[in-house]
N, C-alpha and C positions, 0 to 999 in steps of 0.2 A: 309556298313550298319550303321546307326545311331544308338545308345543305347537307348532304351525308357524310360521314368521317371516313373513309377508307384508308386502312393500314396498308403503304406498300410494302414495307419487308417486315413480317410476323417474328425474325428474330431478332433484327438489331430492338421492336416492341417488346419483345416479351426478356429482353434484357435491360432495358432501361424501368420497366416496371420492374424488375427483381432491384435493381440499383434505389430505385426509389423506394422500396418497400424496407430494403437493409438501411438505407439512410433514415429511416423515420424511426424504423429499430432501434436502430444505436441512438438518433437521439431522445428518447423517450425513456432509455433506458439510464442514460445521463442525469437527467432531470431528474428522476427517481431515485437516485443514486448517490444524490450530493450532500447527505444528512450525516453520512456514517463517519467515525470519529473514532479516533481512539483515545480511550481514556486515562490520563498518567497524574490520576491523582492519588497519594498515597500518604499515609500518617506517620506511619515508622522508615528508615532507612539502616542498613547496615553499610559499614565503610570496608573498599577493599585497595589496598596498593598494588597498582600495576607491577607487575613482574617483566622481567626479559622473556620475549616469545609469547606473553601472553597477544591475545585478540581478543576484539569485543565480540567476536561470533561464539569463544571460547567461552568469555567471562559469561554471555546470554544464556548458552548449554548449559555451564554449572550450576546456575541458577534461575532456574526453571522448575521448582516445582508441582506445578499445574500441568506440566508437558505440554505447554502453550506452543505457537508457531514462534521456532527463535525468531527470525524477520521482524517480529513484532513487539518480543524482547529486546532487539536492537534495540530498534524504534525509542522505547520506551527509553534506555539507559540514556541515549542520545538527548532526548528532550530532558527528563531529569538532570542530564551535567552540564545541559547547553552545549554540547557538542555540534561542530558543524561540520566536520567529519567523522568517519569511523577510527580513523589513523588517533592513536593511545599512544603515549610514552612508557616505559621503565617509571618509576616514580608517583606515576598520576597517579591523583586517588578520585576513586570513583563512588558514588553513592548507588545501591543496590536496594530497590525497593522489594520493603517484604510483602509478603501475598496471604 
């Protein structure tokens, strides 16, 4: 004779099954997800001198011709200057890649 399985409580079950099923979600969706990259390779550059008041949220807007995601503009300026922050000086110069 086989052992039968009987659930005693149908809720704390059928939340540990939904727990388990979001957990297998999220990592499945990880794993699929680890390829995308963004790409900051580029041929030409334009030079620009940090100003007083400027940001690089700023400097990303102005130049954006694509109407790309600024965040992603950031991004970009950041790894082209080797920035390891966002925080710019007065003075800095910065390389602006063209599109």
């Amino acid at each position: 004779m086989r052992k039968r399985i009987v659930i005693a409580n149908k809720v704390r079950f059928i939340i540990f099954m939904t727990c388990l099923i979001l957990l297998l979600l999220t990592t499945t969706n990880i794993i699929l997800n680890t390829n995308k990259v963004f790409s900051t390779t580029y041929q030409e550059y334009k030079t620009i001198v940090v100003n007083k008041g400027d940001t690089l949220w700023e400097i990303a807007s102005n130049n954006n011709p694509k109407e790309e995601d600024v965040r992603k503009v950031v991004y970009e300026l950041k790894v082209v200057n080797k920035l390891k922050s966002s925080y710019i000086r007065p003075g800095d110069i910065l390389k602006i890649p063209k599109k």
